[in-house]
C-alpha positions as a Python dict, from the first residue, in 0.01 Angstrom:
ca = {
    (1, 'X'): (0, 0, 0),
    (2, 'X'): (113, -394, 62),
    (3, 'X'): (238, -563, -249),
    (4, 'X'): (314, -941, -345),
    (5, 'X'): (620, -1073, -421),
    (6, 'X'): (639, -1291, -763),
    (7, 'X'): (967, -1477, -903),
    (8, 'X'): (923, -1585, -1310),
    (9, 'X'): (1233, -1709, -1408),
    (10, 'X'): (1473, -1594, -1154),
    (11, 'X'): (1306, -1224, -1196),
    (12, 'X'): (1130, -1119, -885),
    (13, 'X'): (880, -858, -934),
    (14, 'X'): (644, -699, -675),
    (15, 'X'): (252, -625, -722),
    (16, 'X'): (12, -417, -549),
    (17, 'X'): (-229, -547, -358),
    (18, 'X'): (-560, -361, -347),
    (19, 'X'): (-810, -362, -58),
    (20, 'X'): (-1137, -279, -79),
    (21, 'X'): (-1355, -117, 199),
    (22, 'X'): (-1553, -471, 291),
    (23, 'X'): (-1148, -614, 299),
    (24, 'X'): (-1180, -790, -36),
    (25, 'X'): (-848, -798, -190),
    (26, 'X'): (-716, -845, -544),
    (27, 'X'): (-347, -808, -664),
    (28, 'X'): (-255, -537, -924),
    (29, 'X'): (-121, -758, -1233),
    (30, 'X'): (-155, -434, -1500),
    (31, 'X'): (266, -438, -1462),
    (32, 'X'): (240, -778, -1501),
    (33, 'X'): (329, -866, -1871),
    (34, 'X'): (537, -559, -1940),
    (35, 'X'): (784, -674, -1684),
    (36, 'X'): (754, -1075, -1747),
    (37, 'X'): (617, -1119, -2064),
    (38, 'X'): (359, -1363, -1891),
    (39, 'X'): (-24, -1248, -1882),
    (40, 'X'): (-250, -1452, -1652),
    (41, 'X'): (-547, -1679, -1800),
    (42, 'X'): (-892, -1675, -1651),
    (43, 'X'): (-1155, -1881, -1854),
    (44, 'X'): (-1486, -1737, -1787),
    (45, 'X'): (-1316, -1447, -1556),
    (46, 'X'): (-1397, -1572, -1228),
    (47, 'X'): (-1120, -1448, -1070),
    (48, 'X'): (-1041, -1181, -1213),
    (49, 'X'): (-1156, -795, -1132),
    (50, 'X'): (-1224, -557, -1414),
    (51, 'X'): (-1245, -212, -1247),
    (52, 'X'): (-1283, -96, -899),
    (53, 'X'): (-1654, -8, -852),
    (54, 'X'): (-1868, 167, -558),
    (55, 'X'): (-2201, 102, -681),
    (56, 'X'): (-2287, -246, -563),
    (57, 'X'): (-2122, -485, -342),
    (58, 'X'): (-2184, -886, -315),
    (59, 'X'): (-2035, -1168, -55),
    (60, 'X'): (-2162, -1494, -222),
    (61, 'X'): (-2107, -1671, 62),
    (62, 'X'): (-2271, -1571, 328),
    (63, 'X'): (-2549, -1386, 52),
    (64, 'X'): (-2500, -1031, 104),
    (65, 'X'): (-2629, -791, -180),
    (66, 'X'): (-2587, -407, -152),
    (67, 'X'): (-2664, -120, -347),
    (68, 'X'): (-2416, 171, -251),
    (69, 'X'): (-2404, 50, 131),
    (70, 'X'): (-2776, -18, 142),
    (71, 'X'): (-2926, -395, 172),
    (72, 'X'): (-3143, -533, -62),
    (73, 'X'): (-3346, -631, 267),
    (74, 'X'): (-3386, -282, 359),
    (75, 'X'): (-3420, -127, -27),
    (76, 'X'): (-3688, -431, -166),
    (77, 'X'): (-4052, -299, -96),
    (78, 'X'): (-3950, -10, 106),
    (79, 'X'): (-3859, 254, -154),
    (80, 'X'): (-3944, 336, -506),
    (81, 'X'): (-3774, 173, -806),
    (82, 'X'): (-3664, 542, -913),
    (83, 'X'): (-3537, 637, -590),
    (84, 'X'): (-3305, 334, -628),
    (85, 'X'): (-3208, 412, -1011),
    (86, 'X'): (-3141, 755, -879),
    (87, 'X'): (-2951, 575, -590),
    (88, 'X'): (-2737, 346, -838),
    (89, 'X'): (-2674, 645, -1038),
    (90, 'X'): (-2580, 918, -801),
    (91, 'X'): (-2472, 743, -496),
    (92, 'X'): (-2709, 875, -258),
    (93, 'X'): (-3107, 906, -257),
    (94, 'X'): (-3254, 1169, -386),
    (95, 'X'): (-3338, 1486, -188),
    (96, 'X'): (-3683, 1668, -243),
    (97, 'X'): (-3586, 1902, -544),
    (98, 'X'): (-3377, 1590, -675),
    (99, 'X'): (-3654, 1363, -654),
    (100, 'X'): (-3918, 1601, -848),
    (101, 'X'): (-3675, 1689, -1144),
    (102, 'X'): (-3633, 1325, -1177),
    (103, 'X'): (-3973, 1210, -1212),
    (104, 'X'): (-4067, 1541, -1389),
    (105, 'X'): (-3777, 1422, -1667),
    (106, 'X'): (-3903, 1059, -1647),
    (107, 'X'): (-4254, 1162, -1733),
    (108, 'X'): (-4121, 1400, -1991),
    (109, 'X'): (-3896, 1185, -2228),
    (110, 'X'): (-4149, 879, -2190),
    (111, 'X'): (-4269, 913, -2535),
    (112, 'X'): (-4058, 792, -2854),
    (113, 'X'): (-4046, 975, -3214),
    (114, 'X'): (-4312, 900, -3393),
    (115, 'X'): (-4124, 761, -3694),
    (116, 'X'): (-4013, 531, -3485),
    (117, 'X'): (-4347, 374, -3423),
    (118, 'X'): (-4304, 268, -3773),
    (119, 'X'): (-3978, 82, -3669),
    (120, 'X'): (-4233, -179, -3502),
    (121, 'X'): (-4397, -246, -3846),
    (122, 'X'): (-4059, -407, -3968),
    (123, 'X'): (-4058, -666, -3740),
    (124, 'X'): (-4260, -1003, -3785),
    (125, 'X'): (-4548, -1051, -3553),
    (126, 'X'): (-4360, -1344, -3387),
    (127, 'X'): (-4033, -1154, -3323),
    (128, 'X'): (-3880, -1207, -3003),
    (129, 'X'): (-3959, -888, -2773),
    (130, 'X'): (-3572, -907, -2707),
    (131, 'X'): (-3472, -850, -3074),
    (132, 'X'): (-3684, -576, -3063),
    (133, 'X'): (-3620, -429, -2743),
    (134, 'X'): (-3237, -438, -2856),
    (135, 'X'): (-3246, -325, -3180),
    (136, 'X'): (-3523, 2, -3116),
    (137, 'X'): (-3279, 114, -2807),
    (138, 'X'): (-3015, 99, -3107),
    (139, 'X'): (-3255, 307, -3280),
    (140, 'X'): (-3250, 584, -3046),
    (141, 'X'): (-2902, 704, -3118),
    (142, 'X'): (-3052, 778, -3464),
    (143, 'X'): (-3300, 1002, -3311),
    (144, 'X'): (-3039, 1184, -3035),
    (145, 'X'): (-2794, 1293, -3233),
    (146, 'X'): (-2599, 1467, -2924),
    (147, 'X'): (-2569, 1114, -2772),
    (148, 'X'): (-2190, 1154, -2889),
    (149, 'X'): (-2121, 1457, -2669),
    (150, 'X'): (-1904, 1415, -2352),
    (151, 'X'): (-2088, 1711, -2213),
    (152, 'X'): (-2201, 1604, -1846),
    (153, 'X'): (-2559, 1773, -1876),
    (154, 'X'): (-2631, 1568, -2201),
    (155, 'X'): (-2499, 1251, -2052),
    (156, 'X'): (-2707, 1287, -1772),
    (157, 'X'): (-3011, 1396, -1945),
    (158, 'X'): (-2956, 1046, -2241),
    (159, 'X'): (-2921, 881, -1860),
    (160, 'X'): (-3260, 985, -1813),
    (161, 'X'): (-3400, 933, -2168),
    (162, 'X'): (-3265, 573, -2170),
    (163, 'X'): (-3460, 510, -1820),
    (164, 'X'): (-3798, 673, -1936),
    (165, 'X'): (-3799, 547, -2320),
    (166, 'X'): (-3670, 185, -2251),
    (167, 'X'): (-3977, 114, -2089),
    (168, 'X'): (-4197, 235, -2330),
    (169, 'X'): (-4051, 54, -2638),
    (170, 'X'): (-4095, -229, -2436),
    (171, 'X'): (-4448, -202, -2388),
    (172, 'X'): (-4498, -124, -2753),
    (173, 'X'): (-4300, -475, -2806),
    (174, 'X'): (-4563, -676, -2623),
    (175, 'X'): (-4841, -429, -2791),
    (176, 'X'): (-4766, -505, -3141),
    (177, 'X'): (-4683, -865, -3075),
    (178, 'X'): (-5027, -939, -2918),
    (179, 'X'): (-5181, -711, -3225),
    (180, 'X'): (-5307, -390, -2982),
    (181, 'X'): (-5315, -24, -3066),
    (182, 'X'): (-5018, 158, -2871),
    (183, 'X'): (-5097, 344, -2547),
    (184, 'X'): (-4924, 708, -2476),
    (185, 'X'): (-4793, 736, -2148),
    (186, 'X'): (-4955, 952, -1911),
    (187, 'X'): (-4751, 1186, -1711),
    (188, 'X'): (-4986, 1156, -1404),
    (189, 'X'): (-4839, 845, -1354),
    (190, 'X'): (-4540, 727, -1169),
    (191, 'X'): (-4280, 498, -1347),
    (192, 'X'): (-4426, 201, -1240),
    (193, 'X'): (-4772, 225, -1320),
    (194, 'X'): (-4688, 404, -1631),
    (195, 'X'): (-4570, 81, -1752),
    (196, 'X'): (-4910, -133, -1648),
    (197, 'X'): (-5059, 167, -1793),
    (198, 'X'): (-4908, 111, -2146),
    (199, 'X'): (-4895, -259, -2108),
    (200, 'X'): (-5260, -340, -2034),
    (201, 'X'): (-5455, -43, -2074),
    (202, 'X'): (-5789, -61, -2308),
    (203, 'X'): (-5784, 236, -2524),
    (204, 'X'): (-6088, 337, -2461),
    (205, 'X'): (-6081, 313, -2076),
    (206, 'X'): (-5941, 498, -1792),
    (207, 'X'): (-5645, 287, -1607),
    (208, 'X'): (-5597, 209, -1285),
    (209, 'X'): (-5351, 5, -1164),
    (210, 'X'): (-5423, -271, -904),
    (211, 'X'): (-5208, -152, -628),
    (212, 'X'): (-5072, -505, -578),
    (213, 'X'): (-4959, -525, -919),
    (214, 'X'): (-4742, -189, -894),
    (215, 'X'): (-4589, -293, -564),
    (216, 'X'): (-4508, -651, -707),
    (217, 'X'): (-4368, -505, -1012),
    (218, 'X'): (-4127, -234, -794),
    (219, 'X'): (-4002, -478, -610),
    (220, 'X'): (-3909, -704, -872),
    (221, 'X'): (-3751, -411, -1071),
    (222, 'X'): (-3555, -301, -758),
    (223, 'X'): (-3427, -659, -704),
    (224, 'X'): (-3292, -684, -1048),
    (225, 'X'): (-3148, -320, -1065),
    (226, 'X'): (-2769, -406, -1022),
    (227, 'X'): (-2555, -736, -920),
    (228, 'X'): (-2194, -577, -1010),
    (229, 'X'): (-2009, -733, -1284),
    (230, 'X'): (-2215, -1005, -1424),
    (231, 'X'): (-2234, -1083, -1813),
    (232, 'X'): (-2448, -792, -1939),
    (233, 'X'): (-2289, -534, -1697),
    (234, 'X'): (-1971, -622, -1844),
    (235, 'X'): (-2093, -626, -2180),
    (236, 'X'): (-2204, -272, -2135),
    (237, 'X'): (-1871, -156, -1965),
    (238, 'X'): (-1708, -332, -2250),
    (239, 'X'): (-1903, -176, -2534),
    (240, 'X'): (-1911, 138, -2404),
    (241, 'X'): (-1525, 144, -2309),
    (242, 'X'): (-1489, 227, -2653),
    (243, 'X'): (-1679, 524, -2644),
    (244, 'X'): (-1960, 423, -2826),
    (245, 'X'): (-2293, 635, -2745),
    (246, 'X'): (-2475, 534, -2435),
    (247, 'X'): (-2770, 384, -2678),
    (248, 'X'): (-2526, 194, -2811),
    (249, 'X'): (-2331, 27, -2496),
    (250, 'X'): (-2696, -30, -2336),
    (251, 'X'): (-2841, -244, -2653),
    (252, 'X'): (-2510, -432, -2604),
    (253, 'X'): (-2618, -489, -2284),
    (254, 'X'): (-3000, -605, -2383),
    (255, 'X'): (-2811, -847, -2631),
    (256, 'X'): (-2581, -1011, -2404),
    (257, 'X'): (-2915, -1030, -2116),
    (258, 'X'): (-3098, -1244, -2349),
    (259, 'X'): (-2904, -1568, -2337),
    (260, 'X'): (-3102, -1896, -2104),
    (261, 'X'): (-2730, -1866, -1864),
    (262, 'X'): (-2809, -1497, -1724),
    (263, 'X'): (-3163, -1307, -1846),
    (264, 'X'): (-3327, -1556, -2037),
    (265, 'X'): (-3310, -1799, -1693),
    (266, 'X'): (-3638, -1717, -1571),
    (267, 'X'): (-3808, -1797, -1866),
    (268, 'X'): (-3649, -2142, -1897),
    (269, 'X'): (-3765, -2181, -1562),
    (270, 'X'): (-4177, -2168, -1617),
    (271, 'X'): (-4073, -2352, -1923),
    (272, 'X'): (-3889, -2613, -1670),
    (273, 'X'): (-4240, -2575, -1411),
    (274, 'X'): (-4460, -2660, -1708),
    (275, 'X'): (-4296, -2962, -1840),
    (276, 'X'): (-4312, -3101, -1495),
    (277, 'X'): (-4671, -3049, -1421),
    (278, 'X'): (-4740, -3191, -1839),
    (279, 'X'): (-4550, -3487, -1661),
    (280, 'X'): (-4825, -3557, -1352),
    (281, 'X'): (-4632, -3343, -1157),
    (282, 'X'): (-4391, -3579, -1076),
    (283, 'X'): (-4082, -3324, -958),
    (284, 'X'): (-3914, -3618, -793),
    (285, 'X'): (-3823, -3809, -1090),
    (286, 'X'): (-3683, -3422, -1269),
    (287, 'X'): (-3448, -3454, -937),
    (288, 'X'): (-3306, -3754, -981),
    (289, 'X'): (-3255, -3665, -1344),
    (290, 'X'): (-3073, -3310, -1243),
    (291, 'X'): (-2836, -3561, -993),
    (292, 'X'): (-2796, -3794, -1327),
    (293, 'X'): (-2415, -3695, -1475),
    (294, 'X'): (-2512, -3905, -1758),
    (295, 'X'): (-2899, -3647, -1759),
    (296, 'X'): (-2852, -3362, -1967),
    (297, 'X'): (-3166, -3212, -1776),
    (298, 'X'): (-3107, -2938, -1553),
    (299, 'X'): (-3306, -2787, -1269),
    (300, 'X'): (-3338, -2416, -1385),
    (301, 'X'): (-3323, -2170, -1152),
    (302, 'X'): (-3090, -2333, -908),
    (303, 'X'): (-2754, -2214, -771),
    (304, 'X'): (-2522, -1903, -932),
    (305, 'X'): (-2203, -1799, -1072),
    (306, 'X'): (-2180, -1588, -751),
    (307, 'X'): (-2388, -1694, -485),
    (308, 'X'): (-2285, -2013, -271),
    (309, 'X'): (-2550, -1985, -20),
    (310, 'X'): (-2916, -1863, -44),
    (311, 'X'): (-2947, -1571, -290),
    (312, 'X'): (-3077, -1270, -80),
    (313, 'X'): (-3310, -1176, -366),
    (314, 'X'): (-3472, -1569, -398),
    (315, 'X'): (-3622, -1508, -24),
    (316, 'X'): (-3796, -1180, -83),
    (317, 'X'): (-3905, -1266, -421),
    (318, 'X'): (-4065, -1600, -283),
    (319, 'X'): (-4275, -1404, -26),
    (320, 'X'): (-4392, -1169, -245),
    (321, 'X'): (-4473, -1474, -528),
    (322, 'X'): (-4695, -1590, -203),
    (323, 'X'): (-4851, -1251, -148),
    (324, 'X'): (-4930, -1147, -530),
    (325, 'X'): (-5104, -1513, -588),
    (326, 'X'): (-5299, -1470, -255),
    (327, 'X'): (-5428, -1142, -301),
    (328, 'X'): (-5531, -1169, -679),
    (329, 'X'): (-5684, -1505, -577),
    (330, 'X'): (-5478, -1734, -859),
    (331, 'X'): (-5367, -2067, -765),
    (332, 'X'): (-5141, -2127, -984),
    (333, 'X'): (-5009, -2494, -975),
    (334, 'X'): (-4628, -2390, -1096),
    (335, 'X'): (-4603, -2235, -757),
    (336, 'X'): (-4682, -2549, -545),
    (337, 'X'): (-4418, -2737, -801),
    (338, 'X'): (-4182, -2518, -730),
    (339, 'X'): (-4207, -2477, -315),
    (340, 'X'): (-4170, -2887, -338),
    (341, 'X'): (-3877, -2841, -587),
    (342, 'X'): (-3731, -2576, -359),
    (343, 'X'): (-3785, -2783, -24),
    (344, 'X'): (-3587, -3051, -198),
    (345, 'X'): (-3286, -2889, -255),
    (346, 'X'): (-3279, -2694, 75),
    (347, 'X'): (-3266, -3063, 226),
    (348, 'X'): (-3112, -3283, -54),
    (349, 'X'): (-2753, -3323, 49),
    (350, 'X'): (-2632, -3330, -313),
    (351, 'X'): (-2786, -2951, -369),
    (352, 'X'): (-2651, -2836, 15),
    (353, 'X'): (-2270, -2957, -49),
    (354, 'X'): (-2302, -2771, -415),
    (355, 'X'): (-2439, -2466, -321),
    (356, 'X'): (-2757, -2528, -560),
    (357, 'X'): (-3013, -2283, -417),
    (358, 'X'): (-3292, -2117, -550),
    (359, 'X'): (-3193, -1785, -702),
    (360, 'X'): (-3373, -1475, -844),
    (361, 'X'): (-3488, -1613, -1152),
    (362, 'X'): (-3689, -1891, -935),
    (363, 'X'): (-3982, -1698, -792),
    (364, 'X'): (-3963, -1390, -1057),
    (365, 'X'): (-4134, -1578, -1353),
    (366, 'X'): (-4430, -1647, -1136),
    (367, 'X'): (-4507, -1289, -1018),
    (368, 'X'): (-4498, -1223, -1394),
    (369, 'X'): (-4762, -1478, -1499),
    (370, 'X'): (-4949, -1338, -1235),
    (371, 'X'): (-4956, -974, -1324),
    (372, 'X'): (-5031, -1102, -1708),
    (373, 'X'): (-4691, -1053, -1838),
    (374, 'X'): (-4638, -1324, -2125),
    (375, 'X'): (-4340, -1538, -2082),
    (376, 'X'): (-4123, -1434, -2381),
    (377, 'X'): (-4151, -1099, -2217),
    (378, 'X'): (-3979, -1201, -1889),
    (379, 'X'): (-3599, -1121, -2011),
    (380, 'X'): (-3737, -744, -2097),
    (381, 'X'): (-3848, -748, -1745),
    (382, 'X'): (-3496, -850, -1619),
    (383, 'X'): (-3348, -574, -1870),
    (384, 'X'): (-3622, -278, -1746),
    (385, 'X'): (-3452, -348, -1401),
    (386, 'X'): (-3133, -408, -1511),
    (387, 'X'): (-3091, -59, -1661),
    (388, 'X'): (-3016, 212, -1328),
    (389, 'X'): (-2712, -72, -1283),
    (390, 'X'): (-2602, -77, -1659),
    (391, 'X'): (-2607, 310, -1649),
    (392, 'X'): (-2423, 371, -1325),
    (393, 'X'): (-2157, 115, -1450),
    (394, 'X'): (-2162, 279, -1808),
    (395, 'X'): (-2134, 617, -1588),
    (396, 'X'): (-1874, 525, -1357),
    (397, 'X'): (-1657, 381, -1611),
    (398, 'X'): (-1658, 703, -1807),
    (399, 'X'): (-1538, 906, -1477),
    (400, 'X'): (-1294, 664, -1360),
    (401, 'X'): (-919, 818, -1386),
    (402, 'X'): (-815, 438, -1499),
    (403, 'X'): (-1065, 494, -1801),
    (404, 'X'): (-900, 296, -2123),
    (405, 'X'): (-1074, 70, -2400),
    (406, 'X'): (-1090, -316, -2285),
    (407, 'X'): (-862, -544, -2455),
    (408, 'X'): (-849, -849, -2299),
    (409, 'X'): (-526, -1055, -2393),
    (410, 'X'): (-548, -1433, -2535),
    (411, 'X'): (-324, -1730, -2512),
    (412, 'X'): (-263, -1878, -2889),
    (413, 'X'): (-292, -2235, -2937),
    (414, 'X'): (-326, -2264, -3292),
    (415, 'X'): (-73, -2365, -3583),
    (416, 'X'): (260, -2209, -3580),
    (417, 'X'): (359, -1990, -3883),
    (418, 'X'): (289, -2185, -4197),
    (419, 'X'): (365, -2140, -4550),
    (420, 'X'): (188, -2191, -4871),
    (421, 'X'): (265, -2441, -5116),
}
């Protein structure tokens, strides 16, 4: 192993560097303060690395995104949102038997306790399907008791319970919200459809899922699954390095997810598309205003924390925004607004030398309103995806031999000591 060489006040110490397997490298500084007394400060954490992980690897630069090897390119469209969460989880894709316990376990934990159907009465009929989303997954610690074990079989089967129940709270969120009896799921159906089963089914009516809905939607799930150690992921790793119950660390998760900077962007970006077209459509002038200093508008939906050149997810989510709106027959005016919006900053040298693309949150709000989805529901969306990721993370954190509770160090700038009068 290589190591640095440091000198703090005459004291030369020397740190480990670590290398991953795509030859990223970061220096070792857990020696650091013991031996100097100094601890580094990061703002934000952009340059600093948390854990070592093997679940998902990212090169903003040139816009790579892989889950355990695999590229998005190859995963997106190509494989089943399940087989990926099994994927994120496990580290390989299911085999045959694999596969079938999986989805048997899916189907079979899909339904919630009744009593806490009654949870959903609480809330006001203009709560924020977030709030709720957050606060029922809470809930389900109440109702699993054995959620505190460190047995392996129960982790993996809460694993499973978070991935099947999650989605059904979330339907019942939009359900109550728009006033509509709650649908059962139906364990002939697979994940996906299960979903747009409890979402839009009439009670009365056999569903069936428009097959371009259900391919849209697994896409878009698969696309958000993981993207290493962003805000929420953290959150969760955070949360749950204190041991806390799974339920527990993934609500943390769902909380931190809901904020306009990281979830909550796609949502500000229809918001963004509307107030445009309410303005003659006149995307030019909303430009000039984002290249304004003295503007405090902003073009949603352009550039990343991560990604400095096109994000890998943006280009397969805006073919399949083209291929959704074609084949249900909507023309949808957001979408033209946006292409022009996205042609400008793929040309505009101010958005080139920054980086500014279009990112996942650009194209994935439109694919929504297309399926139906409402927009305050878009950030559950992001967090249905989001989950395989937050569990493997949650998962691999647990089983890591440098397990230990986070406790990140500060630098104090306030008074010095003081005394009272």
């Amino acid at each position: 192993m290589s190591s640095i060489k440091l000198n703090i006040n005459g004291k030369e110490i020397k740190l480990p560097v670590i290398k991953g397997t795509e030859n990223e490298h970061g220096i070792n500084i857990t020696q650091l303060r013991k031996e100097t007394g100094y601890i580094t400060l990061d703002p934000g954490y952009a340059n600093t690395g948390a854990c070592v992980s093997n679940i998902t690897f990212i090169d903003g630069e040139k816009g790579i995104l892989r889950y355990r090897g695999y590229p998005i390119e190859q995963l997106a469209g190509k494989v089943s949102f399940t087989d990926t969460a099994f994927l994120l989880l496990n580290g390989e894709f299911p085999n045959i038997s694999e596969k079938n316990y999986f989805s048997k376990k899916l189907r079979q934990h899909a339904n919630i306790h009744e009593d806490m159907k009654r949870f959903f009465d609480g809330f006001p009929l203009n709560a924020h399907p977030m709030a709720t989303l957050s606060s029922m997954v809470t809930a389900l610690s109440a109702f699993h008791p054995e959620s505190e074990s460190e047995d392996e079989e129960i982790i993996e089967l809460n694993i499973i319970k978070i991935l099947a129940k999650v989605k059904t709270i979330a339907a019942y969120s939009y359900r109550k919200f728009n006033g509509l009896p709650f649908i059962y799921p139906d364990q002939e159906l697979n994940y996906v459809e299960n979903f747009l089963h409890m979402m839009f089914s009439d009670s009365q009516e056999e569903f069936h899922a428009d097959p371009v809905l259900v391919d849209a939607l697994n896409l878009l799930l698969i696309l958000h699954a993981d993207h290493e150690q962003n805000c929420s992921t953290s959150t969760v790793r955070l949360a749950g390095s204190s041991k806390s119950n799974v339920f527990g660390a993934i609500s943390s998760g769902i909380s931190a997810l809901w904020g306009p900077l990281h979830g909550g962007a796609n949502q500000a970006v229809i918001e963004m598309l509307k107030k445009i077209r309410n303005d003659n459509s006149d995307y030019k002038k909303y430009v000039q205003m984002a290249k304004d200093k003295k503007s405090s508008f902003r073009l949603m939906g352009f550039g990343h924390r991560v990604y400095k050149n096109y994000d890998p997810r943006a280009k397969i989510i805006k073919s399949a925004a083209d291929k959704v709106l074609q084949k249900l027959k909507i023309n949808d005016p957001l979408l033209d607004i946006a292409k022009e919006l996205e042609q400008i900053a793929l040309e505009d040298e101010y958005f080139v030398q920054r980086g500014l693309y279009p990112n996942v949150d650009f194209y994935s709000g439109i694919i929504y309103r297309a399926m139906g989805i409402p927009t305050n529901m878009f950030t559950v969306m992001f967090a249905l995806g989001r989950l395989p990721g937050w569990l493997a993370h949650w998962k691999e954190m647990l089983n890591s031999p440098d397990f230990k509770i986070n406790r990140p160090r500060q630098i104090y700038n306030g008074h010095k000591k003081r005394n009272l009068k």
